[in-house]
Every structure is written in C-alpha cells, then in structure tokens.
C-alpha positions in Angstrom: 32.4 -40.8 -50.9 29.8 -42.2 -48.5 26.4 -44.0 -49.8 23.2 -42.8 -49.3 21.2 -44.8 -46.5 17.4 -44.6 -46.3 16.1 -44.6 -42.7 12.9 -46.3 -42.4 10.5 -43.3 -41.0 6.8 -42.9 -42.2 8.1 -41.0 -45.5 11.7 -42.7 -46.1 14.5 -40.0 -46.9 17.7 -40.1 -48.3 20.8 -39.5 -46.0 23.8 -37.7 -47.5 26.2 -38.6 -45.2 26.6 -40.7 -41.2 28.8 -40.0 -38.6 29.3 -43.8 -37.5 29.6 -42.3 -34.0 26.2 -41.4 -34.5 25.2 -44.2 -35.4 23.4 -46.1 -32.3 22.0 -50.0 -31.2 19.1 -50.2 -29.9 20.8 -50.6 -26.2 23.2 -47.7 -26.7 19.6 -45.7 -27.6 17.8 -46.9 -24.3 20.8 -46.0 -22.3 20.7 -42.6 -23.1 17.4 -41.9 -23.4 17.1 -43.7 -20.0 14.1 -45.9 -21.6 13.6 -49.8 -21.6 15.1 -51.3 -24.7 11.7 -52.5 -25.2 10.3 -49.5 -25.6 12.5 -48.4 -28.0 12.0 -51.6 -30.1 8.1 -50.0 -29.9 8.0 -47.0 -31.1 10.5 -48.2 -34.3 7.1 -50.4 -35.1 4.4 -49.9 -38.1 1.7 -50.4 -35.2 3.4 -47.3 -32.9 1.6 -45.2 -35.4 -1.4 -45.8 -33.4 0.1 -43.7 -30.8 2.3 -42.0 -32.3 2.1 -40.6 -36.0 5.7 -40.4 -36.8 7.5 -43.3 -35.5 10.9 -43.5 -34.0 13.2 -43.0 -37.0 15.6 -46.1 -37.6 17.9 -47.7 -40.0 17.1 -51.6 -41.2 20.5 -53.2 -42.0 18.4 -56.8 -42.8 17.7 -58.6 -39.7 20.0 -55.5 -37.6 18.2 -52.0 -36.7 20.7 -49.0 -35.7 19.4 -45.3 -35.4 20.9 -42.2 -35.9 21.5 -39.9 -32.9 20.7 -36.7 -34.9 17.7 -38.0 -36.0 16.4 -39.3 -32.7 17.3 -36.0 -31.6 15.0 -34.1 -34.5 12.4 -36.4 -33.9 12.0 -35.7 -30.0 12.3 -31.9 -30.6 8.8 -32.2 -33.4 7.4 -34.9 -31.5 7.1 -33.6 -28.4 3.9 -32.0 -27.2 
C-alpha cells in the first residue's frame, strides 16, 4: 500500500499513489524541459508567485526536492498562456 505524499503547490494536495519513474531531480527536470537547473529551482519558490501564480509543483523530502513528471506535465498544460 503506498503513502500519501503532499506536493508543496500553492494549495497542498494529497497524492494517492507515485510511479518512482515519475518521480524526477531537479537535473533530470531541466534536462527535459531543456531549462537551466536554476530556473527550475525558481519557479519551485514562494517569491515565483510574483510571476507566476501557481508555482512549479514539487515534493520536499527535508533538505531534497523531487517533482513528479505528471504533475509538471498538468501544470504546463493550465499554466500556459
């Protein structure tokens, strides 16, 4: 039975279930979104709201951040535009 993880988004939600081949660095991320890892670290922060409303979704694992293809993928798809 797999735990619920709460990805850190501007309202938190509860994740049934992760595919950990979904389940992303932030390197792996900026390689396939063809982006600067530094800009991925960005838009994960409080202050990206600024910019951006919704910020990139991740999950904190303490001092670790990982992110979920799936919902990278959802957030482009409302996000862009």
């Amino acid at each position: 039975m797999a735990n619920a993880l709460t990805l850190a988004t501007a309202q938190p939600k509860q994740v049934d279930w992760l595919d950990p081949d979904d389940i992303l660095t932030p390197e792996q991320l900026a390689s396939r979104l063809q982006v600067s890892k530094s800009w991925v670290f960005e838009q994960t922060r409080n202050r990206a709201k600024v910019r951006n409303k919704h910020p990139l979704p991740c999950i904190r694992l303490g001092k670790y951040i990982r992110f979920s293809w799936s919902e990278v993928c959802q957030w482009m798809r409302e996000n862009n535009g």
